[in-house]
C-alpha positions as CSV (number, residue, x, y, z in Angstrom):
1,X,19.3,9.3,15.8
2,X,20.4,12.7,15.0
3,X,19.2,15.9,16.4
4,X,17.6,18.5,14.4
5,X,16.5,21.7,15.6
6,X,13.9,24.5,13.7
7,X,14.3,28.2,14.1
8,X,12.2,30.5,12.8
9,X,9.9,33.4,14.1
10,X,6.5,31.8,12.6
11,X,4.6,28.8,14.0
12,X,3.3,28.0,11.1
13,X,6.3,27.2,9.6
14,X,7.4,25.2,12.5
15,X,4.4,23.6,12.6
16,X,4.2,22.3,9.1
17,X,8.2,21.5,8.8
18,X,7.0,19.2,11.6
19,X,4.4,17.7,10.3
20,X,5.6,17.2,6.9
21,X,7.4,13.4,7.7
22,X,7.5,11.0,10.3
23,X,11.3,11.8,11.6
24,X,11.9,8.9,13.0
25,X,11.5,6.8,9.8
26,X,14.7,8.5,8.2
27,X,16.8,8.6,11.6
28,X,16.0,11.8,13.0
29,X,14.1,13.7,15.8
30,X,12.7,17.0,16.5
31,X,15.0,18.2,19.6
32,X,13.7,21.6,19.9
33,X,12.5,24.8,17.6
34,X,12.8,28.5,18.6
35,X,11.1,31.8,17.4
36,X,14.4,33.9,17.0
37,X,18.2,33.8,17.3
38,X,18.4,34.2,20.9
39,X,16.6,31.9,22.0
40,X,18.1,29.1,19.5
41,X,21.6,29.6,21.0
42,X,20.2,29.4,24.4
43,X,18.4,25.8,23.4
44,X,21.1,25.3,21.2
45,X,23.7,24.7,24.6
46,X,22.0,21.9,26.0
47,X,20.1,20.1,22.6
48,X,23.2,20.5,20.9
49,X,21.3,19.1,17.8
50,X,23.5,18.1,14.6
51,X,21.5,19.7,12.1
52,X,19.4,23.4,12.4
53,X,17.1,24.3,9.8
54,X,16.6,28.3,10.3
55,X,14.8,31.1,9.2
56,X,17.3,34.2,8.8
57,X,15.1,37.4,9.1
58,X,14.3,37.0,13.0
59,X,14.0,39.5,15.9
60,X,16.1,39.5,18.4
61,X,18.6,37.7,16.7
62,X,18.5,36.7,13.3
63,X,19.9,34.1,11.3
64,X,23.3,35.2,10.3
65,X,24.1,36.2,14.0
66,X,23.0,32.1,14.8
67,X,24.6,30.6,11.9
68,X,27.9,32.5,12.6
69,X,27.8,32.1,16.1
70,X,27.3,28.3,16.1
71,X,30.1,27.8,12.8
72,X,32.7,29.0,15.3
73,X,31.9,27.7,18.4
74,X,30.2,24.1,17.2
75,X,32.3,23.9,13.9
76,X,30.3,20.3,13.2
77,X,27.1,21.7,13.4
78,X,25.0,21.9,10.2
79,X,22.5,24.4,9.1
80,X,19.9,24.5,6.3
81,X,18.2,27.7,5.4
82,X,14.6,28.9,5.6
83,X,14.1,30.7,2.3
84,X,11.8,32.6,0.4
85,X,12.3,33.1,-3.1
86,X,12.8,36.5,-3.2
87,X,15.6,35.9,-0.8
88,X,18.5,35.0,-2.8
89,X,21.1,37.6,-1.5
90,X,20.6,36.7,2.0
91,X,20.8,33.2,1.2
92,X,24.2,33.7,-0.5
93,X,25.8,35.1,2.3
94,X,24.1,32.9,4.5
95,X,26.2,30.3,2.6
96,X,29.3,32.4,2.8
97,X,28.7,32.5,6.6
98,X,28.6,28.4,6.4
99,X,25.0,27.2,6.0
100,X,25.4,23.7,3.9
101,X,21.8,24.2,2.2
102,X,19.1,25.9,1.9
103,X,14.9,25.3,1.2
104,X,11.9,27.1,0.3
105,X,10.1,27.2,3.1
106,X,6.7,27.5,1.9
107,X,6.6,25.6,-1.0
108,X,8.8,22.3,0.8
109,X,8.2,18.7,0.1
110,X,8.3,15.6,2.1
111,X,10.9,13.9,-0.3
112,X,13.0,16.7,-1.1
113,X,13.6,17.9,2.6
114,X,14.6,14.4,3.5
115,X,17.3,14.5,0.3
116,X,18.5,17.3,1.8
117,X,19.0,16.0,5.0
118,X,20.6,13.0,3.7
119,X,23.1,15.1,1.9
120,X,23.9,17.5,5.0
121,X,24.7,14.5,7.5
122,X,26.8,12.7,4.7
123,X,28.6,15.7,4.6
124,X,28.8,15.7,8.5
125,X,29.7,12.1,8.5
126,X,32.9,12.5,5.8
127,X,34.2,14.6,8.5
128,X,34.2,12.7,11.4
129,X,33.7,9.3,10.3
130,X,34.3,6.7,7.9
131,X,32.1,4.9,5.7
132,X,31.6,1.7,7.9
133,X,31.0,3.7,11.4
134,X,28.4,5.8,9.1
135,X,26.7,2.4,8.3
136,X,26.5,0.9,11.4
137,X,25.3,4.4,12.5
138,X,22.6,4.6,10.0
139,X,21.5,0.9,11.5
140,X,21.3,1.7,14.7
141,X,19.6,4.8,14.2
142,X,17.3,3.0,12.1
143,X,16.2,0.6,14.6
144,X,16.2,2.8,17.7
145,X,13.5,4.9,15.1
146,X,11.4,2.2,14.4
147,X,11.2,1.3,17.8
148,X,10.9,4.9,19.1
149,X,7.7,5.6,16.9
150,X,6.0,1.9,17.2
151,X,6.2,2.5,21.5
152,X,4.1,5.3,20.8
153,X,1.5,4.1,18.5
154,X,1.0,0.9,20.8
155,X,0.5,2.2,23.8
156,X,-2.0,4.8,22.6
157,X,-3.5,2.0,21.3
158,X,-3.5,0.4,24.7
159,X,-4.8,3.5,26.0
160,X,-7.7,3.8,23.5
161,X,-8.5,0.0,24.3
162,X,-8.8,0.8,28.4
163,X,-11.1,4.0,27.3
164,X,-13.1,1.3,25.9
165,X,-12.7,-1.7,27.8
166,X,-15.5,-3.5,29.5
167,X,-14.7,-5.0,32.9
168,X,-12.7,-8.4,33.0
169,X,-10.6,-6.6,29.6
170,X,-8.6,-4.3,32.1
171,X,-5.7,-7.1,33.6
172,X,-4.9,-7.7,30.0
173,X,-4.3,-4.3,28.4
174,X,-3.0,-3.1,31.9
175,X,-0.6,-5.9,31.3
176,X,-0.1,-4.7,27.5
177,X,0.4,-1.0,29.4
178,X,3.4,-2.1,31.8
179,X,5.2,-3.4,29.1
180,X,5.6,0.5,27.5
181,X,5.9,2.7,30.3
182,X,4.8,6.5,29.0
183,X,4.7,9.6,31.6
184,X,1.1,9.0,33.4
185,X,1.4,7.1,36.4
186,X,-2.3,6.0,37.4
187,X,-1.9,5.6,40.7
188,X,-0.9,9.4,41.0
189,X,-3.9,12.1,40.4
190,X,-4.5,12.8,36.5
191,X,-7.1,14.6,34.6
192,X,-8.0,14.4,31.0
193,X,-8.7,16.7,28.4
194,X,-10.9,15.6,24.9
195,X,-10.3,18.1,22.3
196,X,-12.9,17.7,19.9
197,X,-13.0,18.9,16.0
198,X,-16.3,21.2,15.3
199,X,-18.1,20.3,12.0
200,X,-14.8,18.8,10.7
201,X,-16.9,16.8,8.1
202,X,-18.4,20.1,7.2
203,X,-14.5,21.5,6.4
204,X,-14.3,18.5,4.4
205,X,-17.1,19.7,2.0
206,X,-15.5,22.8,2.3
207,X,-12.5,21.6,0.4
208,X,-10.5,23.6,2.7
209,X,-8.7,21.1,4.5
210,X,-5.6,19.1,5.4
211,X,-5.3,15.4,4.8
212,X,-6.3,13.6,7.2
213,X,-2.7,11.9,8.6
214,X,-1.2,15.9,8.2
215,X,-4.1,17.2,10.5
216,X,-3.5,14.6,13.1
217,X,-0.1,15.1,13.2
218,X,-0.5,19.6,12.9
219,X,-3.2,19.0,16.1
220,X,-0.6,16.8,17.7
221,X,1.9,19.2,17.3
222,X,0.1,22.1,18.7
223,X,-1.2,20.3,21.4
224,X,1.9,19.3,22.6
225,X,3.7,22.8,22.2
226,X,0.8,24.3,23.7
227,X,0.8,22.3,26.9
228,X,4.6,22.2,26.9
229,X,4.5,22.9,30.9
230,X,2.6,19.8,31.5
231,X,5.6,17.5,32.0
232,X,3.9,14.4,32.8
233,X,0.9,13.9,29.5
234,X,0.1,11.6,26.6
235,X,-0.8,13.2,23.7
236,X,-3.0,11.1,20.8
237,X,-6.1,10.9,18.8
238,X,-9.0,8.9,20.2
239,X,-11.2,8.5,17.5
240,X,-11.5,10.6,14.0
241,X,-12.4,14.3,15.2
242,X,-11.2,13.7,18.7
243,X,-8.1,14.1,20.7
244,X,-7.3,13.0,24.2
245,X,-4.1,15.0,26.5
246,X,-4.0,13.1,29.6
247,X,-1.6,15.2,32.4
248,X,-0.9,14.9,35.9
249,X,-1.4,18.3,37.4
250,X,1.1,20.1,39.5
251,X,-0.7,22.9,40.8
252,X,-3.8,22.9,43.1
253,X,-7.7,23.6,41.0
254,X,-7.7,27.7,41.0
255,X,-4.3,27.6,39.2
256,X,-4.6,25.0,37.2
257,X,-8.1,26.2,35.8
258,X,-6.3,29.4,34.8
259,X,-3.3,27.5,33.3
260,X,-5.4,25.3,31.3
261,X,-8.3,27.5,30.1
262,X,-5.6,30.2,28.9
263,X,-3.5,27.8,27.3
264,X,-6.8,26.3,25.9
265,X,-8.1,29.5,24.3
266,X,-4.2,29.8,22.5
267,X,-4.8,26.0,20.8
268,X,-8.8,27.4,19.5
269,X,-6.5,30.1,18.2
270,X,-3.7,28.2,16.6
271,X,-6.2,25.4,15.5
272,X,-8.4,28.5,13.3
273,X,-5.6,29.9,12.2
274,X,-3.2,26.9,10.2
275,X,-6.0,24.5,10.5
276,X,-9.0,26.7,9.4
277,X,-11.2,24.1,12.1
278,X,-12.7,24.9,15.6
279,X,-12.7,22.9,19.0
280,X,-14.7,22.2,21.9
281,X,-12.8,20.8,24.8
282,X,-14.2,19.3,28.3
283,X,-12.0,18.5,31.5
284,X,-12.5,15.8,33.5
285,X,-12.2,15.5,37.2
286,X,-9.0,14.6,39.3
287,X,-9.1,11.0,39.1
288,X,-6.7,8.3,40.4
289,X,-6.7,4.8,39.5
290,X,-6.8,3.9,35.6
291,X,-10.2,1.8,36.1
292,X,-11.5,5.5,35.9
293,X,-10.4,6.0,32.5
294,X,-13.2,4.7,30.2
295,X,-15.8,6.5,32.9
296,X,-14.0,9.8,32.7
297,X,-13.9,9.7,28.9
298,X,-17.3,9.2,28.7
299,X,-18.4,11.7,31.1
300,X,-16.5,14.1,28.4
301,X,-17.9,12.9,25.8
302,X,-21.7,13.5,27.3
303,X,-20.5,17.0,28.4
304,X,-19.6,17.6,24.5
305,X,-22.4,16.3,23.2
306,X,-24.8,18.6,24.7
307,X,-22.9,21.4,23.1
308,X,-25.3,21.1,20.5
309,X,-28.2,23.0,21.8
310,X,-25.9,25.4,23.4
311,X,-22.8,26.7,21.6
312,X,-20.4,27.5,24.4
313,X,-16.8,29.1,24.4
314,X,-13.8,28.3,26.1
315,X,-13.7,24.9,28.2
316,X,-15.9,23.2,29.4
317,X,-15.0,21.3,33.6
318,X,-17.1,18.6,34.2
319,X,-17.3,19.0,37.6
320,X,-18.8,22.4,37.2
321,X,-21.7,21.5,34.2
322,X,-24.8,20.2,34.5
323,X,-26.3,17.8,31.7
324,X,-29.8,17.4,31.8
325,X,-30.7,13.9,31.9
326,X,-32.7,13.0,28.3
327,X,-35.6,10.8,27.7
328,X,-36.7,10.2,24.1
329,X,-39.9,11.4,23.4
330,X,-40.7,11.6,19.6
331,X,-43.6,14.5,19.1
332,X,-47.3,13.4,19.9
333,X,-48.6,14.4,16.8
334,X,-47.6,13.2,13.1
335,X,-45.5,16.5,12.1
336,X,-44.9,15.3,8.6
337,X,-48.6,15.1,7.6
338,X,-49.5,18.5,9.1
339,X,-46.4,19.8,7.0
340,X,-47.8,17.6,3.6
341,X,-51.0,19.1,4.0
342,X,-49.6,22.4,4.5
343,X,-48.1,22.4,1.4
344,X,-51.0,20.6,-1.0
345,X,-53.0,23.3,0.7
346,X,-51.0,26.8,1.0
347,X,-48.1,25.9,-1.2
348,X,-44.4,25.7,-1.3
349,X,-43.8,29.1,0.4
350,X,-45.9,28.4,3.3
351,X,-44.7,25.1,3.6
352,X,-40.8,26.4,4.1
353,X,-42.3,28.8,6.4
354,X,-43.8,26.1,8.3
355,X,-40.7,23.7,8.1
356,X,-38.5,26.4,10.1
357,X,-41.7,26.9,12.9
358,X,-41.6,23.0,13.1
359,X,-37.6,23.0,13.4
360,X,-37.8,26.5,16.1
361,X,-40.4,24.8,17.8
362,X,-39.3,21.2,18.4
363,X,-35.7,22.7,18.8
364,X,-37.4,24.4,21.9
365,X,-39.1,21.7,23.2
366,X,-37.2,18.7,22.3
367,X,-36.9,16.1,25.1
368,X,-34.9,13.3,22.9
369,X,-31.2,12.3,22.1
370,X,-29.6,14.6,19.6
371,X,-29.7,11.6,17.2
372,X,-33.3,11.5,17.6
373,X,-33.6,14.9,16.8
374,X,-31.7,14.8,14.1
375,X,-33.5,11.7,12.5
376,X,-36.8,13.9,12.7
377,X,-35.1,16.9,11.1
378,X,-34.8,14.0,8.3
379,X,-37.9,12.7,8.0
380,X,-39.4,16.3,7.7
381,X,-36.4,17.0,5.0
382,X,-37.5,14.2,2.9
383,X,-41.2,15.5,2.8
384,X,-40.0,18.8,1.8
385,X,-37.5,17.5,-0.9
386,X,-40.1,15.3,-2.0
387,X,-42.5,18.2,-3.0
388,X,-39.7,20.4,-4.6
389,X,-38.6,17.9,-6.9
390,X,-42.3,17.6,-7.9
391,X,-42.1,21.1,-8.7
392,X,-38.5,20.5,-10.8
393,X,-36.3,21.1,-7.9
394,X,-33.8,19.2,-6.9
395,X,-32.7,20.1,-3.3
396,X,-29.7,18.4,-3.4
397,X,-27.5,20.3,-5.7
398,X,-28.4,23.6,-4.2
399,X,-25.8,24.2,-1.7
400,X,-25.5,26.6,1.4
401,X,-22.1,29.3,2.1
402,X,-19.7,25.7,3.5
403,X,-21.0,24.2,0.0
404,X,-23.3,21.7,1.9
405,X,-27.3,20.7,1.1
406,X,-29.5,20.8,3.8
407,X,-29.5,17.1,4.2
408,X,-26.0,16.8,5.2
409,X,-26.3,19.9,6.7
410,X,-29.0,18.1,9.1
411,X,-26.4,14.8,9.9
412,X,-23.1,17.1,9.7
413,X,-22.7,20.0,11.8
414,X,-22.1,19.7,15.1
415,X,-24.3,22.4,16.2
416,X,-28.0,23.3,16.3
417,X,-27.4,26.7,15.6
418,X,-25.8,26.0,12.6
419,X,-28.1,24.0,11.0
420,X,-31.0,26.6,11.3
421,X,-29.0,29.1,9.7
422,X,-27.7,26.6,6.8
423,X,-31.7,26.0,6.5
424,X,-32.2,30.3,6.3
425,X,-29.7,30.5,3.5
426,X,-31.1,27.5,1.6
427,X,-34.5,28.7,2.4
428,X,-34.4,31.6,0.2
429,X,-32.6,30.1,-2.8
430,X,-35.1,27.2,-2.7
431,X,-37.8,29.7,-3.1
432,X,-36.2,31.3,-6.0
433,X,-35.2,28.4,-8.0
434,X,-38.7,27.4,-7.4
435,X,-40.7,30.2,-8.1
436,X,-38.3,30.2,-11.5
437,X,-39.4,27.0,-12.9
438,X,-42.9,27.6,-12.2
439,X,-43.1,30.6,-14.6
440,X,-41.5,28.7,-17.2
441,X,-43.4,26.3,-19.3
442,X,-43.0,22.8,-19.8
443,X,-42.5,21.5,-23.7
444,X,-45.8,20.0,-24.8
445,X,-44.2,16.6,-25.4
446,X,-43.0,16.6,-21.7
447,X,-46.7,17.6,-20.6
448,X,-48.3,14.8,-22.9
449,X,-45.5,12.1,-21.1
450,X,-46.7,13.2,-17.4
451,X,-50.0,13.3,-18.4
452,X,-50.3,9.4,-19.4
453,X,-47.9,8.7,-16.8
454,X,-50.8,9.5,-14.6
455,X,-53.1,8.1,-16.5
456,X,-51.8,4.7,-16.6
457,X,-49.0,4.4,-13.7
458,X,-50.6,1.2,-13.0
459,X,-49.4,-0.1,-15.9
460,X,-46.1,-1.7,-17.0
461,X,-44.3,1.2,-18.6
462,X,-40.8,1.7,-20.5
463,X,-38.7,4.1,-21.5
464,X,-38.6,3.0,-24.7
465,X,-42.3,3.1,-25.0
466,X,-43.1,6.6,-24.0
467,X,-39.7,8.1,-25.9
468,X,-41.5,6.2,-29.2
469,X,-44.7,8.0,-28.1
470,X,-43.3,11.4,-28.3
471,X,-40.9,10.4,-31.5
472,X,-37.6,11.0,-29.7
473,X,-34.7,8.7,-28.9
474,X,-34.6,6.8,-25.7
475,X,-31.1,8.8,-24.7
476,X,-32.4,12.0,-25.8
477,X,-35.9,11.8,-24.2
478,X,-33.9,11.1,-20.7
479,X,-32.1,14.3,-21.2
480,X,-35.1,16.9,-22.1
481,X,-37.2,14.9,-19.2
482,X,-35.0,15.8,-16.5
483,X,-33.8,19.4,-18.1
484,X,-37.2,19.8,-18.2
485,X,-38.3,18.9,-14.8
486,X,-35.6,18.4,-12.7
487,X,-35.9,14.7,-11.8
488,X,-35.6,11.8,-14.1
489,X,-38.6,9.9,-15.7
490,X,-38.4,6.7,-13.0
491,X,-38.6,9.5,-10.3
492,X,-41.4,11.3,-11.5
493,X,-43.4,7.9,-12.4
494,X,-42.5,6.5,-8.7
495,X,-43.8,10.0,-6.7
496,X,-47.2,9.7,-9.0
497,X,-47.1,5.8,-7.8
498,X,-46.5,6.7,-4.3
499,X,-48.7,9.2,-4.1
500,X,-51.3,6.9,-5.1
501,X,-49.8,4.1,-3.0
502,X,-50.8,6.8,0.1
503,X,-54.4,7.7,-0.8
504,X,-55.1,3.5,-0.6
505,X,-52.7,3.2,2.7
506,X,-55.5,5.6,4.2
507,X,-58.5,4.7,2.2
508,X,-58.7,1.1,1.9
509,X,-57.8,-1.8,3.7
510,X,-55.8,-3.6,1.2
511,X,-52.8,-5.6,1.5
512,X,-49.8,-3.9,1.2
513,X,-48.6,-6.4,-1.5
514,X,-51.6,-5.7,-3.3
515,X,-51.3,-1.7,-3.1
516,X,-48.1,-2.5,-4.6
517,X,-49.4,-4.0,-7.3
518,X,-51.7,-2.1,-8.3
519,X,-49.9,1.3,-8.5
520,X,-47.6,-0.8,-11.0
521,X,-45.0,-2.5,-8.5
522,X,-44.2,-6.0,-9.3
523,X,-41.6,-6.6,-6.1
524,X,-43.1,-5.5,-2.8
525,X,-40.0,-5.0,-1.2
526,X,-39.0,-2.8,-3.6
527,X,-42.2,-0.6,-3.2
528,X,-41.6,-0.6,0.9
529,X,-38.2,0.6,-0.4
530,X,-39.3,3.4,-2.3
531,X,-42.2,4.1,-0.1
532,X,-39.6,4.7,3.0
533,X,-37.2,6.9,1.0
534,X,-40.5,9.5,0.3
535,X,-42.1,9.2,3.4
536,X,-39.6,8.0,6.1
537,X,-41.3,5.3,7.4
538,X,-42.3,2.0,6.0
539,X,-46.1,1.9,4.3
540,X,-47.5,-0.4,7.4
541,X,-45.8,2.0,9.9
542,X,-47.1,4.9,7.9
543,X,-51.1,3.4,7.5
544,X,-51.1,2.5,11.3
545,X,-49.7,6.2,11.9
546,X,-52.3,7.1,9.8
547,X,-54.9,5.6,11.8
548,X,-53.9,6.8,14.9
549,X,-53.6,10.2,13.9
550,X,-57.3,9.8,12.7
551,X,-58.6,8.3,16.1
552,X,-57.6,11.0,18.1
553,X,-58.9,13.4,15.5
């Protein structure tokens, strides 16, 4: 496998020459990078790598100083240049100096680096080797790189397993574990840090972010560079936003708490600024013995997960944080109908008003999972929606500052905090849509449709049938419907259906089947469907709510 070796005075750079390939698949490693000149020859004595790729405006020591330097003391040695494009002089007498090739750096491709690389080492090889020794080189390397890389996916694989594995699973993936020793010895003291990605499906709607093999392998990276004095450490991702660094610690707690949290606050750095993402990070205890794995992971994990009420910086020990032991408790009283009456009553306005108070208030008082929470948040959502697309709005296309709806914004970010202010920016634009298609008037053919929609929504009806009745086509009567009111015909005949469907859930002791039917629903299931999506429960749940709420009235 031959050595190659990146110089050049940004990390970003490094970082995404890096992470642009899987090395190992072509026959070569990263040995080492440097920020400048000096410190590349320094490195440069004991890696002695085959190939440098390097930068050439670098301080102390530049490029031409390393490439000159290295040409006449390791006359084999290859170099590649770092360019920009408007860096063609310096690239021409780099070449002069002896660099083989030369890149640009920031607009580099997987493909065409590893062309280049190809064409560098042949160039090597004709020097010191014929064709058959290149061969059987290229075959060795090959299957030393193929072995190299699948030892390190397996036994994080093994790893994730123990993190997972329920007693009587241990002997066996212990046994797995043996088989590819790594750096942790278990029987010696270890710790583990879980790096976690904040609202990384949030980013996603963002647009502004990596794919998802290039981030793994960029948070990889930086984790590894970053905890570069940690000799002994695995480094892999645990599950999609998560990452574990397992180390055996050299120093005694007081040091190592300073080492780690100030080498922690450099990867939140390095993470915002070429990965545009936040973490969170928890430590766990010194721990021997790898049965303590799966525990420790999860004692992370409920350290993290509390993070949602209380955004907090920096790292988070274990040993030092208290998580208050949650019961779930749903409120005592039915929140959605107080909001639904709110709004028939006081209007839309009042009613977003009251939906923050709700959120504030149950946010404040909340003694459930986060889940739970969330799943309430929901249910209040879907009232709210429900009543704006009455009005012609439809909630989900308007879109807060991350380019999220309040619905996802409810499952997706990872923080409490964030939500209510996703809710204050929607909050406003809500009210102003709103308030705009309330002051302008509905066509009178659109009027006349709702009108007999309500007159006869127990009836079968059909598009076909009411586009006849207002003399339009059925493909152009679907269009001015839902231009005109925001939702499409079905949706506006199921809310009048439903909101029927409610009045007999309270008022009448009728079968649910037969509610059904006569609000114009041939398949009961299907109305328990659509009853759910509006109200968030299904209609028995909701009448026997109902009642309750009633008796202790």
């Amino acid at each position: 496998m031959k050595k190659v070796m990146i110089v050049d005075d940004e990390f970003l750079v490094r970082l995404g020459i890096k992470s642009l390939l899987q090395w190992e698949d072509y026959g070569y490693e990263i040995a080492g990078e440097a920020e400048n000149g000096e410190e590349a020859l320094v490195k440069i004595e004991k890696i002695r790598p085959e190939i440098v790729l390097t930068d050439l405006m670098m301080s102390p020591g530049d490029g031409f100083m390393l490439i000159e330097h290295c040409r006449r003391n390791y006359p084999a040695m290859k170099f590649i240049v770092l360019s920009n494009y408007n860096d063609f002089e310096n690239v021409r007498r780099a070449m002069k100096l002896g660099a083989s090739d030369y890149v640009f750096k920031l607009t580099l491709k997987a493909q065409e680096l590893v062309q280049i690389l190809e064409e560098v080492s042949r160039e090597g090889e004709r020097g010191n080797a014929g064709e058959t020794g290149k061969k059987a080189a290229d075959t060795r390397g090959s299957h030393k790189s193929g072995s190299g890389r699948n030892r390190d996916l397996i036994k994080a694989g093994i790893l994730k397993n123990l993190m997972e594995a329920r007693e009587g699973y241990y002997e066996v993936s212990l046994k797995a574990l043996a088989e590819y020793p790594g750096c942790i010895d278990f029987e010696e003291p270890w710790r583990i840090l879980t790096i976690t990605l904040d609202n990384i499906n949030i980013a996603r709607c963002s647009g502004n972010f990596l794919e998802s093999d290039l981030l793994r392998f960029a948070i990889e990276n930086i984790i590894n560079e970053i905890f570069e004095d940690q000799q002994k450490k695995e480094v892999f991702q645990y599950r999609e936003c998560d990452f574990i660094l397992l180390f055996s610690p050299e120093e005694d707690k007081e040091d190592l708490q300073e080492k780690v949290e100030e080498a922690f606050g450099r990867l939140c750095q390095y993470v915002q600024k070429y990965c545009g993402l936040h973490v969170s990070g928890a430590v766990g205890p010194l721990s021997r013995g790898i049965r303590l794995l799966r525990k420790r992971v999860q004692d992370n994990d409920e350290v993290l997960n509390h993070r949602f009420w209380n955004r907090r910086e920096g790292l988070q020990w274990v040993e030092n944080t208290v998580c208050n032991s949650k019961t779930a408790q749903m409120p005592e009283t039915d929140k959605t109908a107080i909001l639904e009456r709110k709004i028939e009553e006081e209007g839309i306005q009042e009613g977003l008003i009251f939906w923050e108070t709700l959120m504030e208030e149950q946010g404040r008082a909340w003694s459930g999972e986060v889940y739970e929470f969330r799943e309430f948040l929901l249910v209040l959502y879907r009232v709210l929606a429900w009543y704006l697309k009455k009005g012609g709005l439809d909630v989900g296309h308007i879109l807060d500052s991350n380019g999220v709806n309040l619905e996802t914004a409810i499952r997706e970010y990872d923080f409490y905090e964030d939500i209510k202010n996703s809710f204050h920016q929607l909050q406003e634009q809500y009210l102003s849509f709103y308030k705009e298609k309330q002051k302008r008037p509905c066509r009178e053919e659109i009027v006349e449709v709702k009108s007999f929609v309500r007159a006869h929504y127990g009836e079968k009806l059909s598009v076909a049938q009411i586009a006849g009745m207002v003399n339009m086509s059925e493909s152009r009567f679907a269009h001015v419907f839902k231009k005109e009111t925001g939702i499409s015909f079905w949706e506006y005949v199921n809310q009048v259906r439903m909101e029927h469907a409610e009045k007999m859930l309270k008022e009448t002791d009728l079968r649910i089947g037969d509610i059904a039917e006569k609000v114009g629903v041939d398949n009961p299931n299907y109305f328990s469907a659509q009853f759910k999506k509006r109200k968030g429960k299904s209609p028995l749940a909701w009448r026997n709510m109902t009642e309750r709420g009633s008796d202790r009235k």
